[in-house]
C-alpha positions, 0 to 999 in steps of 0.5 A, a space after each residue: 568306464 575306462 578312459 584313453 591317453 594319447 601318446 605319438 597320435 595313437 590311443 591307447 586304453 587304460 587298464 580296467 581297475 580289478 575289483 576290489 577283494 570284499 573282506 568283510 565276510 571275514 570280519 564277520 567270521 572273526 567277529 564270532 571267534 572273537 564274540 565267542 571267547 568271553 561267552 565261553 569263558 575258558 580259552 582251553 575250552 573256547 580252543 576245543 570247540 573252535 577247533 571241532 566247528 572249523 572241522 565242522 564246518 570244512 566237512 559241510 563245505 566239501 558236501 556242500 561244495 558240489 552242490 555250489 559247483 552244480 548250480 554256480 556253472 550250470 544254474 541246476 537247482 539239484 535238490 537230490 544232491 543227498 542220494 549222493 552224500 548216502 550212496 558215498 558212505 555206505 560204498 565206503 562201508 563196502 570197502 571196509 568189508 572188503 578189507 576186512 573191517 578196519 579191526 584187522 587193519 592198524 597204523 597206516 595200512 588202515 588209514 590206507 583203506 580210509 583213502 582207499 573207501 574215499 576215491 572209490 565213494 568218490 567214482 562211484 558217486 560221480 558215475 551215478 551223477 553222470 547217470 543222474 544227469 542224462 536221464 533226469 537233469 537234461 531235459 529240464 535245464 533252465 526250468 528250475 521248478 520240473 529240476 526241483 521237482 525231478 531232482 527230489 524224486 530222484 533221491 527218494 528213489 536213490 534212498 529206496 535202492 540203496 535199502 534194496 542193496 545195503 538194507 533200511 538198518 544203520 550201519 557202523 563206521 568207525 575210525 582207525 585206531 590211527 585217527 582216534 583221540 586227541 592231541 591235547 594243546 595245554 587244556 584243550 583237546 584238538 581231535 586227530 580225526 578233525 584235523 584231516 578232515 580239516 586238512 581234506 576241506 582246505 585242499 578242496 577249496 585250493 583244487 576249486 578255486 584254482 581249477 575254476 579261476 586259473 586253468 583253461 577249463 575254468 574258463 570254458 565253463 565260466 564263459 559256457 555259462 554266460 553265453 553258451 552258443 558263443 562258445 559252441 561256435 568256438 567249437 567247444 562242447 559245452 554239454 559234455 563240459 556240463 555233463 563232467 562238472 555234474 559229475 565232479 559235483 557228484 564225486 565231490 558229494 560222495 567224498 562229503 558223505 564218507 566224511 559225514 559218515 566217519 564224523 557220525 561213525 555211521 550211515 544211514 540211508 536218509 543221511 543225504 535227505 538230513 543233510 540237505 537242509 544244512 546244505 542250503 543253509 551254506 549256500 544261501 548264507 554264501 551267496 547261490 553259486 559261490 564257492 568262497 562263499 560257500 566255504 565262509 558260510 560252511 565254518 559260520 555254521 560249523 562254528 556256530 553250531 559248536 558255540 551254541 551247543 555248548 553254550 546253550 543246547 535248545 538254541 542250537 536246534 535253530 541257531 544255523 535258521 537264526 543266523 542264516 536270518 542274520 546274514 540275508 538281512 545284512 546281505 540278501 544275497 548272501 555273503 558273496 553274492 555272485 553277478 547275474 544270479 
């Protein structure tokens, strides 16, 4: 409630108090690094594999991270965000053939073709969400049963044409020369590939935030979200401002794709539908529809995955279920929950 002081006869307000920042998901995430040593026992050791899950875990968040984007701003509960993650991977092998492969590339010119794939899984991903908008995810905007329901149907059907075009087979998709190996820190052994993909995830989550909390166009689609005719009347489209941040969520799955696909070192037509359930996972843990949550709960899982792996396998086959358990009972709507969802 904000309260007036008077000064000469007139009334002036006070300021509304800002929200205070919640640190305590963070606390949770050092609490695992720090929990994770002692278990681990060796710090080489306990360096090697926090290293591998924070990478992990940023690939996840910039796969994930549109999927948030998509149903934070537009409320689209899109279960073919996976067609997405496969088409980006195997446009990124067409580019390597196109190049040549990368066994004919080295140093920099290969690292090039490795850009190069990103953007164009990127466009391609994104003009096929543009589609994927318009024909399916229009006419059942705020029915979130018919948008599970059309939006699941439509992977299967991506999956099926993306057999017709690259065939049903796995497909090799090495790293350059340039991003294999490791960089060793004393013991530990810090992967070169890891630490771009990390780089790429960090610069995602700076361009998402920034975009959505300090530009005009955040603002618009923020305010769209709350109240749609309000900001029509303003004169602003509010469906082509949806229309572009499906496509941007679209692009940013294609990018997670090529990622995956280099993390693997090969595609396959189902990785988007494999994906999708580690997808969910991150966003429910981080609260439906919020990016700094999705990308706490992206490395909680990377980490944890890690962790376990090493520590004990059979339990890493369910350890992400387990600590999604965790988290909801503690928070049910997740680490940061965002308001009126």
């Amino acid at each position: 409630m904000t309260t007036a002081t008077t000064t000469a006869g007139s009334t002036v307000p006070s300021a509304v108090p800002k929200a205070e920042f919640d640190w305590r998901p963070l606390a949770l995430l050092a609490a695992v690094l720090g929990l994770a040593l002692p278990l681990v026992g060796s710090p080489a050791t306990w360096l090697t594999l926090t290293v591998a899950g924070l990478a992990m875990g940023m690939i996840i968040f910039v796969i994930a991270s549109g999927l948030t984007l998509v149903f934070g701003l537009m409320d689209v509960l899109n279960f073919g965000h996976g067609v997405f993650i496969a088409l980006g991977a195997f446009v990124a092998t067409s580019v390597y053939a196109g190049f040549g492969g990368l066994e004919s590339a080295s140093g920099p010119a290969a690292l090039g073709i490795v850009f190069v794939s990103m953007l164009a899984a990127m466009a391609v991903a994104g003009a096929l969400g543009w589609v994927f908008e318009r024909l399916l995810v229009r006419p059942v905007y705020g029915l979130h049963l018919k948008q599970i329901l059309i939006t699941m149907g439509g992977m299967i059907v991506g999956e099926e044409l993306i057999k017709v075009v690259w065939g049903p087979l796995q497909i090799p998709m090495p790293l350059p020369e340039l991003l294999r190996g490791s960089w060793f820190v004393g013991d530990a052994a810090i992967e070169k590939y890891r630490v771009l993909a990390a780089g790429i995830g960090a610069l995602v989550l700076a361009v998402l935030l920034f975009t959505l909390n300090r530009t005009k166009l955040g603002l618009l689609i923020r305010a769209g979200v709350q109240d749609r005719e309000m900001v029509e009347s303003l004169g602003y489209r509010i469906r082509r401002l949806f229309v572009g941040v499906f496509a941007a969520g679209s692009a940013l799955a294609g990018l997670g794709g090529v990622l995956w696909g280099l993390y693997q070192q090969s595609v396959t037509p189902q990785m988007g539908a494999q994906v999708n359930v580690l997808i969910f996972i991150v966003i429910i843990i981080g609260g439906l529809g919020s990016t700094l949550g999705c990308f706490v709960g992206a490395l909680l899982v990377g980490l944890m995955a890690n962790y376990t792996g090493f520590l004990a396998p059979k339990v890493a086959l369910f350890s992400n279920i387990g600590l999604m358990v965790a988290v909801l009972l503690w928070r049910p709507q997740g680490l940061y929950p965002v308001t009126n969802r």
